[in-house]
C-alpha positions as CSV (number, residue, x, y, z in Angstrom):
1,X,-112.9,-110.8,-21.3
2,X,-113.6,-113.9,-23.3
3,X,-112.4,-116.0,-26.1
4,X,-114.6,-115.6,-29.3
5,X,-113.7,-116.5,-33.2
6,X,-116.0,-113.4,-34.5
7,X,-117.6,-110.1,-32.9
8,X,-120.4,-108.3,-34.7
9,X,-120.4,-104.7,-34.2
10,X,-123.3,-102.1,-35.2
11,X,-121.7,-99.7,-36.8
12,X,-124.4,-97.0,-36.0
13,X,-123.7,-96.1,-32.5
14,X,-121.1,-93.5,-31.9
15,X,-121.6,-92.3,-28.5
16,X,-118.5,-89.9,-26.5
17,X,-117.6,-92.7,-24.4
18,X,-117.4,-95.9,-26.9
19,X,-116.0,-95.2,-30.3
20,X,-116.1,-98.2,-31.3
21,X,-114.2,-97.6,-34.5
22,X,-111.4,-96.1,-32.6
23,X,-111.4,-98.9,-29.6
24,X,-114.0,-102.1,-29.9
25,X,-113.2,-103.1,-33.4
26,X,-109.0,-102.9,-33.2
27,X,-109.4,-104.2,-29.7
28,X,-111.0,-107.6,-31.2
29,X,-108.7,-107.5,-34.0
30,X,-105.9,-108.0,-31.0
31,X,-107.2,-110.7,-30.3
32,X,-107.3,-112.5,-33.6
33,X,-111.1,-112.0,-34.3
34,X,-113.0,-112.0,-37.4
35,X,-114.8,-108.7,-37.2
36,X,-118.4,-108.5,-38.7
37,X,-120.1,-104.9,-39.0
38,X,-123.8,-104.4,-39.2
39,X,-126.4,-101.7,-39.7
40,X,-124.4,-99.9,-42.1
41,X,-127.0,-98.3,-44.0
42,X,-128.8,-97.2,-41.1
43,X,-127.7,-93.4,-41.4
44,X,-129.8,-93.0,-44.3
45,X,-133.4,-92.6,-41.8
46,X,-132.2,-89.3,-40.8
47,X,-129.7,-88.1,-43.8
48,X,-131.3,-87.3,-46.8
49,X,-128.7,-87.6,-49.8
50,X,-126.6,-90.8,-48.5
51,X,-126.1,-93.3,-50.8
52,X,-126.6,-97.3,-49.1
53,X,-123.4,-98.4,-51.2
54,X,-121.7,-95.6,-50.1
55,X,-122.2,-96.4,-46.5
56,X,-121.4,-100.6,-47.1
57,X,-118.0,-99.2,-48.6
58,X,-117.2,-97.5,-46.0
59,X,-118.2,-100.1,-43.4
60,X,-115.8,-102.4,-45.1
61,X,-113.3,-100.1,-46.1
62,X,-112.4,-99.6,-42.3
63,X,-109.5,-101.9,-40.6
64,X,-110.0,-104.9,-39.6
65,X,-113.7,-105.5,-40.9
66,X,-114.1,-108.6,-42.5
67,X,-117.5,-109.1,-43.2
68,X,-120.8,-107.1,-43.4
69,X,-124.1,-107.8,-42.7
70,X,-126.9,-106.5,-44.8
71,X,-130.4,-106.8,-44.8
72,X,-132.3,-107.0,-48.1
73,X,-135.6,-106.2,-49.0
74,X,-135.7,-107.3,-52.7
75,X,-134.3,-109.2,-55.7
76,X,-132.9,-105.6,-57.2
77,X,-130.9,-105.1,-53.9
78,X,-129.3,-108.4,-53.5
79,X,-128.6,-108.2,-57.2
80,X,-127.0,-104.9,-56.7
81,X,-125.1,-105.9,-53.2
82,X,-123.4,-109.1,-55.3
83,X,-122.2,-106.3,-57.8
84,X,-121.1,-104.2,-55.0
85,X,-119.1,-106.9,-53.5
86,X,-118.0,-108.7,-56.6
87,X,-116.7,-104.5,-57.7
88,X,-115.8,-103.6,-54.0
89,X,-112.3,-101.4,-53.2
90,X,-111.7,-99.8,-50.4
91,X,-112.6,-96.2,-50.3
92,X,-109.3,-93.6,-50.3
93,X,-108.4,-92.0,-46.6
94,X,-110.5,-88.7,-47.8
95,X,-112.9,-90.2,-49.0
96,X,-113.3,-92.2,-45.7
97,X,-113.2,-88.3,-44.1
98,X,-115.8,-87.1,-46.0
99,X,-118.3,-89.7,-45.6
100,X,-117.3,-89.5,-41.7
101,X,-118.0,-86.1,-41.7
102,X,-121.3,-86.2,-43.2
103,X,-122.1,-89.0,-40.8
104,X,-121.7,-86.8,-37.7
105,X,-125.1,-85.3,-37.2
106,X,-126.7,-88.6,-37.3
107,X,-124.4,-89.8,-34.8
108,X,-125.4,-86.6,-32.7
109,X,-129.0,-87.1,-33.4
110,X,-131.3,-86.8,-29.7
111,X,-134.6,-87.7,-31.8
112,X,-133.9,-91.4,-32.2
113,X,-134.9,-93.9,-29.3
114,X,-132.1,-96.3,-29.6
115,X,-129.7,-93.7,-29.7
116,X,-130.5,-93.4,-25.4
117,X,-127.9,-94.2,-23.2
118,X,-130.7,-95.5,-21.2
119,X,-132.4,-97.7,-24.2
120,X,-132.4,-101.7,-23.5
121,X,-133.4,-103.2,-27.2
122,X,-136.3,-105.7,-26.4
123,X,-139.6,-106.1,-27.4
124,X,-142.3,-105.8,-24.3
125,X,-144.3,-109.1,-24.3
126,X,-146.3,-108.3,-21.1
């Protein structure tokens, strides 16, 4: 609806209805946006056995994503996201597959809050 130079886009949320993969981040792409994904390590609270660089490649491996953001909670991990980055090709198409694959029952998963429909992200300050 608007005119915007960048979108960031969790890439955690796959829901039946927005895929955003499929439809948000080639729909900003039309428009000439710089596409940034976030929260791409975010599987890993719920599937034992994924590896974080794993999941940054494949964030950035998809079309049209430009950028990722990546929180950091040491000296080791920054060192290691630099390396990452500096090393970084994109993942094969079956690769991508695989790594989809083992994503799904995270995407599926009831237990987590802000996986809701009905879940608003704010903190309650009353």
């Amino acid at each position: 609806m608007y005119v915007f130079d960048t979108m960031l886009i969790a890439m955690n949320h796959c829901y039946t209805k927005q895929k955003f993969e499929e439809q948000a981040i080639p729909a900003a792409a039309k428009k000439g946006m710089l596409i940034l994904g976030m929260k791409l390590v975010v599987p890993r609270e719920n599937i034992d056995n994924l590896n974080p660089q794993e999941l940054i490649n494949y964030g950035l491996s998809l079309e049209h994503i430009s950028w990722a953001v990546i929180g950091i909670d040491s000296l080791q991990i920054l060192k290691e996201n630099i390396e990452l980055i500096k090393t970084f090709t994109p993942l094969s198409p079956s690769r991508m597959e695989e790594i989809r694959t083992s994503l799904t029952p995270f995407y599926k998963h009831e237990n987590l809050v802000w996986m809701n429909p009905n879940y608003i992200d704010v903190m309650n300050f009353s």
